[in-house]
C-alpha positions as CSV (number, residue, x, y, z in Angstrom):
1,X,-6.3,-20.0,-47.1
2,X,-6.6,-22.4,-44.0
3,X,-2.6,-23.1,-42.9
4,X,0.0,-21.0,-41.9
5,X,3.0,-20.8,-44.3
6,X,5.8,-21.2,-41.6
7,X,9.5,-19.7,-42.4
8,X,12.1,-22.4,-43.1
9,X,13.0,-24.4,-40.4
10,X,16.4,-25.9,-42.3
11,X,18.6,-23.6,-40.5
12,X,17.0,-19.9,-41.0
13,X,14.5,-18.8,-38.7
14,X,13.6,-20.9,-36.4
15,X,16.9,-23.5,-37.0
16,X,16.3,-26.6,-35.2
17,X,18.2,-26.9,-31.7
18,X,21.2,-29.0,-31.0
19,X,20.9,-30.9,-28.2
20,X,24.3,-31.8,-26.5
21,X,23.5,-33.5,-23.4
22,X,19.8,-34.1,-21.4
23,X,19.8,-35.2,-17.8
24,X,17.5,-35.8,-15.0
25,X,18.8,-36.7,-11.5
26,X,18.3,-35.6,-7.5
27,X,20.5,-32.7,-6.8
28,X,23.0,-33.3,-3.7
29,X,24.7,-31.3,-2.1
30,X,27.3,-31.3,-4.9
31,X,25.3,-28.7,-7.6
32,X,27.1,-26.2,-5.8
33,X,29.3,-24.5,-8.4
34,X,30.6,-21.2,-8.7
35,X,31.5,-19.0,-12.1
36,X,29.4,-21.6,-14.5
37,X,30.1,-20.1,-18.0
38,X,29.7,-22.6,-20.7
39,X,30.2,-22.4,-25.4
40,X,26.6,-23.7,-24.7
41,X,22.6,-22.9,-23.7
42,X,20.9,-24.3,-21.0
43,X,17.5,-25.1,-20.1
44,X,16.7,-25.7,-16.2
45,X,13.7,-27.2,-14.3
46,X,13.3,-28.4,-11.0
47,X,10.4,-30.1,-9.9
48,X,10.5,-28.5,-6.1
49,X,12.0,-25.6,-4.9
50,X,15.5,-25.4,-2.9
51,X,17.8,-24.3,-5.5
52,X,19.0,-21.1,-7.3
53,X,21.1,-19.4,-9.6
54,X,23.1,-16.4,-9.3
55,X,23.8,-14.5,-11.9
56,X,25.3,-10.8,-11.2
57,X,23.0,-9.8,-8.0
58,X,20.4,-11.7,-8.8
59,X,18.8,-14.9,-7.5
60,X,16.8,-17.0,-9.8
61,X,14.7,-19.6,-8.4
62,X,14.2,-23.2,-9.8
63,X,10.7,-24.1,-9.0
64,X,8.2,-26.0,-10.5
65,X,6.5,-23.6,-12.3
66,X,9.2,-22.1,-14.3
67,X,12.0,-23.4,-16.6
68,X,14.8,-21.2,-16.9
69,X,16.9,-20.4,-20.2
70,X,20.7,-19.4,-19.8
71,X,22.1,-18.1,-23.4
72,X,25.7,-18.9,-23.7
73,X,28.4,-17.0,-21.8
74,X,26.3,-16.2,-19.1
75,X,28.4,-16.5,-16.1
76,X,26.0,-18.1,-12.8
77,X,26.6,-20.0,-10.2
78,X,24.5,-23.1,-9.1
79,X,23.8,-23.3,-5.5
80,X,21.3,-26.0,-5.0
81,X,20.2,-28.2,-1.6
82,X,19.9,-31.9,-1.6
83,X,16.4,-32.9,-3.0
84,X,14.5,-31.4,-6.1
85,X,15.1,-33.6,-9.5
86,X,16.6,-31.4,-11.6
87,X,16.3,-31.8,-15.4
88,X,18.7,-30.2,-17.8
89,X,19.1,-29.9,-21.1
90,X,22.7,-28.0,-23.0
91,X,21.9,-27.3,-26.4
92,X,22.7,-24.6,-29.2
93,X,19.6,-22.6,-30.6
94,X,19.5,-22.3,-34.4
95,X,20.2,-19.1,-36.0
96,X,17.6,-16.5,-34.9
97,X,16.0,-17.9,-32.3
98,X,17.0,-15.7,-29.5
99,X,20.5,-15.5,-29.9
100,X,19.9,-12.5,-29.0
101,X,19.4,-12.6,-25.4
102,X,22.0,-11.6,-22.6
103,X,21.1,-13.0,-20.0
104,X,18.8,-16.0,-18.3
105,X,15.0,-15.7,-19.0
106,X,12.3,-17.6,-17.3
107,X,9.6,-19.5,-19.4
108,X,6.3,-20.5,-18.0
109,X,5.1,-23.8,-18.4
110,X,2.2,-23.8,-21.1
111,X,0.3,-27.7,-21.0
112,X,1.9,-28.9,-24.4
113,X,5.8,-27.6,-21.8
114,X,4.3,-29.2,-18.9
115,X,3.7,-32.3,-20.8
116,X,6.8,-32.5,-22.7
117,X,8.6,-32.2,-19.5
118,X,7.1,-35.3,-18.1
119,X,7.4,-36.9,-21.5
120,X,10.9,-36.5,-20.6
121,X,11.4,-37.1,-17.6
122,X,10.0,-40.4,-18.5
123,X,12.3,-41.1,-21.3
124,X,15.4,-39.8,-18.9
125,X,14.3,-42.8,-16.4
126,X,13.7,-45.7,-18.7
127,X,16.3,-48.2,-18.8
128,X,18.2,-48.1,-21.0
129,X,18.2,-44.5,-21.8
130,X,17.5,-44.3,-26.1
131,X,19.7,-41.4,-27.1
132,X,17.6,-40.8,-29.9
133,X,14.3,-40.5,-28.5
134,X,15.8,-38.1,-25.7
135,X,17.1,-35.9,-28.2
136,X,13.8,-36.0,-30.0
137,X,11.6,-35.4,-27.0
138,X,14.2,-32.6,-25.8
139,X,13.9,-30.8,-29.3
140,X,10.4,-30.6,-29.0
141,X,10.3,-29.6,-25.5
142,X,13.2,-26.7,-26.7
143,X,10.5,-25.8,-29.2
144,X,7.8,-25.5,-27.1
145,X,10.0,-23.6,-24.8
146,X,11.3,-21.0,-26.8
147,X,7.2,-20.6,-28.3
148,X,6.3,-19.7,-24.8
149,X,8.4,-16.9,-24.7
150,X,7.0,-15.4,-26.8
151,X,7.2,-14.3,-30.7
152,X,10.2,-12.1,-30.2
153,X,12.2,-15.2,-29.5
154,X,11.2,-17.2,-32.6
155,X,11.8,-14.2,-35.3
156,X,14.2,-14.2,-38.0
157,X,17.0,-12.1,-38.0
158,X,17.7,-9.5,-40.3
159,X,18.8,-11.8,-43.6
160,X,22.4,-10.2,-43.7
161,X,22.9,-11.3,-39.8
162,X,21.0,-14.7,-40.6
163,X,23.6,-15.4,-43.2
164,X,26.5,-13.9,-41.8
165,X,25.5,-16.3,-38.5
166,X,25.4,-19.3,-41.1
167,X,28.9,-18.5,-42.2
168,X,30.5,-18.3,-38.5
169,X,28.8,-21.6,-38.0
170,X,30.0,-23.1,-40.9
171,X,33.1,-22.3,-40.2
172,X,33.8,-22.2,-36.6
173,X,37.1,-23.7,-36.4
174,X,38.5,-20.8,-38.3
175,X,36.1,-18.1,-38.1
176,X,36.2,-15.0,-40.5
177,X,37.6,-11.7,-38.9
178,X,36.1,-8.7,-38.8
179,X,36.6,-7.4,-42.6
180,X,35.9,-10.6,-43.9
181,X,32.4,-10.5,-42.2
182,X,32.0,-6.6,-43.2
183,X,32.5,-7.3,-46.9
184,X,30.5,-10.4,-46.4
185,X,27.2,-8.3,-45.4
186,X,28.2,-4.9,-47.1
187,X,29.1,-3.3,-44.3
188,X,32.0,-1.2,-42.8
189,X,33.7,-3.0,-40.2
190,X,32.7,-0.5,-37.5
């Protein structure tokens, strides 16, 4: 009667995040890149303003008091002046947890995403740099993240998607076709 019962967070709902890379450092005047279209998500913060994405015909400004989230296959371009720290993190989102989205989306920064954010840009400057702790603290962070967003981004999918999604990840090197998948989930294939 007093907890929350909390869907599974193996790989359904809320799935965990892959963390591929983390990374803190003062942009120069090389974060200038155009047509940035990555397999992967991304989650930016800078902690001063000067820098933007594109994406389409919109600008999207890195401050301080907004991280941004870029699903994969977005294509942006960077275009950044020499100054802010800029903290990235590429990652994959676990099945459900707003695979959905298009296109980039900015989070606020709640206290516990403020504070994560230090935690690590902390862990990003110590020396040496413990993998495992980064990817721990960037996890959380991720978490946090996607939590501010609100519920939407943190719902299950239908349970025929959910498990078709499984099966494509399980088998990405030779993913099913399209009839596979429709008799997978009982569907036609349009």
């Amino acid at each position: 009667r007093e907890g929350v019962r909390t869907p599974d967070s193996s790989g359904g709902a809320f799935g965990g995040f892959v963390v591929h890379e983390a990374g803190a450092f003062a942009l120069g005047q090389d974060w200038n890149y155009r047509a940035v279209r990555s397999p992967f998500w991304r989650l930016y913060h800078n902690d001063s303003g000067g820098a933007v994405l594109r994406v389409g015909g919109r600008r999207l400004e890195l401050t301080p008091d907004l991280a941004w989230l870029v699903p994969a296959g977005v294509t942006f371009d960077c275009v950044g002046a020499s100054g802010p720290r800029h903290l990235w993190i590429h990652f994959s989102p676990g099945v459900g947890a707003g695979r959905d989205w298009i296109e980039p989306r900015a989070a606020s920064l709640t206290p516990p995403v403020k504070a994560l954010l230090v935690w690590l840009r902390r862990t990003l400057a110590a020396s040496p740099v413990e993998p495992w702790t980064t990817g721990q603290v960037a996890q959380a962070l991720l978490h946090a993240v996607f939590a501010s967003c609100g519920a939407e981004s943190g719902r299950p999918a239908e349970p025929r998607l959910r498990a078709l999604l499984l099966e494509i990840e399980r088998r990405l090197a030779a993913p099913p076709d399209v009839a596979e998948m429709a008799a997978m989930v009982h569907l036609s294939e349009s």
